[in-house]
C-alpha positions as CSV (number, residue, x, y, z in Angstrom):
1,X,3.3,9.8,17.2
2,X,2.1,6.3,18.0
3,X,-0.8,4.5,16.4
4,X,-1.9,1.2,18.0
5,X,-5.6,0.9,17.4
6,X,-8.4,2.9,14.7
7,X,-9.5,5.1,17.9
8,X,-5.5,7.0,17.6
9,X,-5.8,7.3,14.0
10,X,-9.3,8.9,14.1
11,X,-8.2,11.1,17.2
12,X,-4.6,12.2,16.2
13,X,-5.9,13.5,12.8
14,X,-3.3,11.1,10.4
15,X,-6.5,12.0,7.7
16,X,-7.0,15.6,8.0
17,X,-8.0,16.2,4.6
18,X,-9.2,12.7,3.7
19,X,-12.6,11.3,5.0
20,X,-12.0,8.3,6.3
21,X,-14.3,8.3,9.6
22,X,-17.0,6.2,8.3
23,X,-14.8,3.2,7.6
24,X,-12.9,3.3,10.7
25,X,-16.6,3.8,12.6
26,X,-17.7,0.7,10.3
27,X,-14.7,-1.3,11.3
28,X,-14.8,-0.6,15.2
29,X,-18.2,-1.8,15.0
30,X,-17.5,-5.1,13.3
31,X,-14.7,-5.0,16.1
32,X,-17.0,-4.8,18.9
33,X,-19.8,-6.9,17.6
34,X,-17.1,-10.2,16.7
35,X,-14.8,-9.1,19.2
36,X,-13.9,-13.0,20.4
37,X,-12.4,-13.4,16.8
38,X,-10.4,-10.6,16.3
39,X,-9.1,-10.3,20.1
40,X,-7.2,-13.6,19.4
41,X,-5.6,-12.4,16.4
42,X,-4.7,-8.7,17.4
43,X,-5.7,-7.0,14.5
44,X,-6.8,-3.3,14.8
45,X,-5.5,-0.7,12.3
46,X,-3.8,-3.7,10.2
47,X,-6.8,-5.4,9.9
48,X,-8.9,-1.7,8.9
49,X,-9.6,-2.0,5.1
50,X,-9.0,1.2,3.3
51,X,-9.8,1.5,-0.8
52,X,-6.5,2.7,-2.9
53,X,-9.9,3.6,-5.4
54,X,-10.9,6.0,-2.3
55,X,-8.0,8.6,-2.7
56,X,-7.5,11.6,-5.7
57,X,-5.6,10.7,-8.7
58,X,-2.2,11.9,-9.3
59,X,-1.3,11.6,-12.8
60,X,2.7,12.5,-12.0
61,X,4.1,9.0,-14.7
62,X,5.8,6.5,-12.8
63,X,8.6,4.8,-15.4
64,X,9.4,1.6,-14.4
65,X,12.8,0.5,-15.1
66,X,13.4,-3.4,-16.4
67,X,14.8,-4.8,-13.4
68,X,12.0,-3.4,-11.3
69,X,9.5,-4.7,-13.4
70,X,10.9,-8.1,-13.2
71,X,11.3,-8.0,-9.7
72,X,7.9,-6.7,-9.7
73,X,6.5,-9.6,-12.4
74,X,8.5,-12.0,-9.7
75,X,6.8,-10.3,-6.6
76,X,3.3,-11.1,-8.0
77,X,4.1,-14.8,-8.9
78,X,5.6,-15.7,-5.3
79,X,2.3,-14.0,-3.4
80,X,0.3,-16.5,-5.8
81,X,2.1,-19.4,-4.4
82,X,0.9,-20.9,-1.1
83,X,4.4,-21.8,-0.1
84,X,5.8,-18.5,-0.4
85,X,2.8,-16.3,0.1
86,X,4.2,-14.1,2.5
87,X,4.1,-9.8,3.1
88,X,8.1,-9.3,1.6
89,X,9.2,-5.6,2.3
90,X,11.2,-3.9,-0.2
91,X,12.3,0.0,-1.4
92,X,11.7,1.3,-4.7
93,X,14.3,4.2,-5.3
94,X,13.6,7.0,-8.7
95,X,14.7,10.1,-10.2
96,X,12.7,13.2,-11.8
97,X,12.8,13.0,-15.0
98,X,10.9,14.1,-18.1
99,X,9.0,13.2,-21.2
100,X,8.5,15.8,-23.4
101,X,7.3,18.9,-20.9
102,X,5.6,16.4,-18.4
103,X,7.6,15.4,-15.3
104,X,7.7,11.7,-14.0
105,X,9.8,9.8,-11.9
106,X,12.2,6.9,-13.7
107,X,12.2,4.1,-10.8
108,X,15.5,2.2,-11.5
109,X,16.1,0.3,-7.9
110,X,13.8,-2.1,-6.2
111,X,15.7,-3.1,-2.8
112,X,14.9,-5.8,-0.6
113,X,14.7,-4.8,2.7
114,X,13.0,-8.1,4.5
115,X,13.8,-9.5,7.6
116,X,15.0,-13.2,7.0
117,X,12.6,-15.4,5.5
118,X,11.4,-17.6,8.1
119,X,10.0,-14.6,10.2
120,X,7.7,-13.6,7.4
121,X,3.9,-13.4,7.5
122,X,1.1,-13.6,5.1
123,X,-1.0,-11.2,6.9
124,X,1.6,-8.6,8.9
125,X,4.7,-6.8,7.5
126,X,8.3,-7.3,8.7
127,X,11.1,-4.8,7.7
128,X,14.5,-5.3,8.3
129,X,15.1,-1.4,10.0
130,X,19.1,-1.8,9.7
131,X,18.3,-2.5,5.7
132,X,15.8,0.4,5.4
133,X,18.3,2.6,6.8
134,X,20.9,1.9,5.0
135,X,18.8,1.6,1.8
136,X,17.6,5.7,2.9
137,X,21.3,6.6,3.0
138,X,22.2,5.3,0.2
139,X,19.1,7.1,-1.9
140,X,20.4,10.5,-0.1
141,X,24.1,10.1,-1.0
142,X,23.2,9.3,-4.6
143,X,20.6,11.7,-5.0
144,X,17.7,9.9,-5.7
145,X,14.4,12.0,-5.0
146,X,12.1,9.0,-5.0
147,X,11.2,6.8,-2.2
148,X,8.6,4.9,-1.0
149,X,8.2,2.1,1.0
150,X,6.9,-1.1,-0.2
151,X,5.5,-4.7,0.2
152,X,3.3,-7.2,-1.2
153,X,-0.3,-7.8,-0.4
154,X,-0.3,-12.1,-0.7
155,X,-3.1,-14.3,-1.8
156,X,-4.3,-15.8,1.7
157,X,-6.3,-19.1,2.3
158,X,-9.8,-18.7,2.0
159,X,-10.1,-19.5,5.5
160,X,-7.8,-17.1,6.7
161,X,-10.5,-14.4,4.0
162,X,-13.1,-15.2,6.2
163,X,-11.7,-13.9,9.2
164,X,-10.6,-10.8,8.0
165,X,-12.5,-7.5,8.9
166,X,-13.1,-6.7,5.1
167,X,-15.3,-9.9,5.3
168,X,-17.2,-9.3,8.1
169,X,-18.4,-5.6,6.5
170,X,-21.9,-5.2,5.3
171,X,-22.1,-5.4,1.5
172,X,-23.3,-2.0,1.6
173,X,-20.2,-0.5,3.5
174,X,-18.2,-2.1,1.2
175,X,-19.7,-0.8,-2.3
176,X,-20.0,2.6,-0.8
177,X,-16.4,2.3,0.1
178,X,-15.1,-0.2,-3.0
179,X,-13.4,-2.2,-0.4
180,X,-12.4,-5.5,-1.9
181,X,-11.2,-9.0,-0.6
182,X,-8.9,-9.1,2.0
183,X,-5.5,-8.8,0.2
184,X,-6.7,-5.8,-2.4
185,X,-7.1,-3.4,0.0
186,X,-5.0,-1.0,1.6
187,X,-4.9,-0.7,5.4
188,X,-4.4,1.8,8.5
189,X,-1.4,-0.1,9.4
190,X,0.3,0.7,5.7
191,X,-0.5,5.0,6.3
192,X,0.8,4.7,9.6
193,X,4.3,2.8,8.4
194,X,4.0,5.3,5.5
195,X,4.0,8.3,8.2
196,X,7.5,7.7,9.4
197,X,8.8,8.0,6.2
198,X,7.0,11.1,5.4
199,X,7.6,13.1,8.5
200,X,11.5,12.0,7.9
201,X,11.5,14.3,4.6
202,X,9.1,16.7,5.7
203,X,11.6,19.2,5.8
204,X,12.9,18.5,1.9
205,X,10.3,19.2,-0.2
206,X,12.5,18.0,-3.6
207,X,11.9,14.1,-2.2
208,X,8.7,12.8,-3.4
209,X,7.9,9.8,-0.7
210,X,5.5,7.2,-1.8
211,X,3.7,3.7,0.1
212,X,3.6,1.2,-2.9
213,X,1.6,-1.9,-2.6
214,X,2.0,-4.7,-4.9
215,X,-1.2,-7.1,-4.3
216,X,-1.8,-10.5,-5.8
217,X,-3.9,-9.4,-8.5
218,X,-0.9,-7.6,-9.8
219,X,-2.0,-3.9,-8.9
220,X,0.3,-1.5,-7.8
221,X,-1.3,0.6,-5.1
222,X,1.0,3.4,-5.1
223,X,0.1,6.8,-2.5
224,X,1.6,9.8,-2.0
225,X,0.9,12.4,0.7
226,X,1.4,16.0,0.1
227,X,0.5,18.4,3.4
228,X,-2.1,16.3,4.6
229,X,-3.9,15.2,1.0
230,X,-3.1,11.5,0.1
231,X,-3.0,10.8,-3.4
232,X,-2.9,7.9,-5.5
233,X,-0.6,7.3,-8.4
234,X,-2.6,5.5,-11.2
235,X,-0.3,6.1,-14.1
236,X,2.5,3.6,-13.4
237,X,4.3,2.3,-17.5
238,X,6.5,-0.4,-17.6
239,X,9.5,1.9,-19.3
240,X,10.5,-0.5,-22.0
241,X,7.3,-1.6,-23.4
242,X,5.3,1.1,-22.5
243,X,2.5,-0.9,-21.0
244,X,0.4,0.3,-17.5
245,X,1.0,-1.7,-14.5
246,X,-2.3,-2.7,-13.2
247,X,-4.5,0.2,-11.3
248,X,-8.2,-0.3,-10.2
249,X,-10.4,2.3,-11.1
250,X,-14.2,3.2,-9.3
251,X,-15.4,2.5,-12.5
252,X,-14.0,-1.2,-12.7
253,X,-15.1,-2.0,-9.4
254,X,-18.8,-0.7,-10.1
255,X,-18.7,-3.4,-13.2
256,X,-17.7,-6.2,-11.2
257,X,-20.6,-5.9,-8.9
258,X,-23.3,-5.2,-10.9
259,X,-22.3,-8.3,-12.6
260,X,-22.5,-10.5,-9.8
């Protein structure tokens, strides 16, 4: 199924069981009402600010191995750059596991799976599909039963802030929705590019397929979709030192703004 602007998404049902209709009315309206801005840059359902604070916690541990969290610690540095602010693509790969009687996932492979560099974007993602494939076969061959598809979330000019559909939102759309700055949210586009990889394991239940998000902050925005129910990850430890990666919470968000 194809998704090219928020009128499929809303019409083809890819939120069954999550109610996401008053964003994506919100958005079309900013659509229509500044439609001489975002016409010129093409943005739709990759422009369509969705909350990772929106979605039902999953509290399956996510064990971070310590390559992965230095690739992860390197990720966040880069997207803080200007020069090398860009959307990179990459695959983290897991196994089940368990800590005591509680299950988790160990996450031992981060795999880069970019196009090359000079075709990457701050603002649009760019996978290499000869990589990703390869990168799925070789997860199947050596049974790994963790997935998910990733990229970063870069810090973008200020400039390029205030022509993003997140800033064009009422204040009240936003706090009722705990959309953030462009850059800290999630978007249509990334359950859409998320989709593919679902549907490919629908079939084999034993593969838990994620979306992971790294953003500039340093959060890790990690969903899950299980029937049509997206969930969010939000305990993700760094394996060694047994710290949490950064996850926003309703209740952090709530703070921030009535200190402002």
């Amino acid at each position: 199924m194809e998704y090219k602007t928020i009128e499929d998404v809303k019409n083809n049902g890819l939120f069954k069981d999550n109610d996401y209709d008053y964003i994506m009315q919100q958005s079309m309206e900013v659509l229509q009402n500044h439609s001489e801005i975002f016409k010129e840059r093409n943005m739709d359902i990759g422009d369509t600010p969705i909350s990772p604070m929106s979605m039902e916690d999953d509290l399956t541990p996510i064990l971070l191995s310590k390559s992965v969290m230095d690739s992860y610690r390197k990720l966040v540095e880069m997207i803080n750059t200007p020069s090398t602010a860009k959307e990179y693509s990459y695959v983290l790969l897991g196994k089940k596991a368990s800590v005591g009687d509680m299950e988790c996932y160990f996450v031992d492979q981060i795999i880069d799976c970019n196009l090359q560099s000079e075709n990457l974007s701050d603002r649009e993602t760019h996978i290499n599909n000869d990589k990703l494939n390869a990168t799925i076969n070789y997860a199947i061959k050596n049974d790994y039963n963790f997935i998910s598809l990733g990229h970063t979330h870069p810090n973008i000019p200020e400039s390029e802030k205030q022509v993003t559909l997140a800033n064009f939102l009422p204040k009240n759309v936003k706090e009722h929705e705990y959309i953030r700055d462009a850059g800290l949210n999630l978007s249509l586009q990334d359950f859409v590019n998320y989709d593919s990889l679902y549907q490919y394991f629908i079939n084999n239940p034993n593969i838990r397929t994620c979306q992971t998000i790294i953003m500039y902050n340093g959060e890790m925005a990690m969903i899950n979709r299980s029937g049509n129910k997206y969930k969010r990850h939000t305990v993700i430890l760094d394996s060694i030192m047994g710290e949490p990666v950064y996850v926003s919470s309703k209740e952090e968000i709530k703070q921030n703004n009535h200190s402002l």
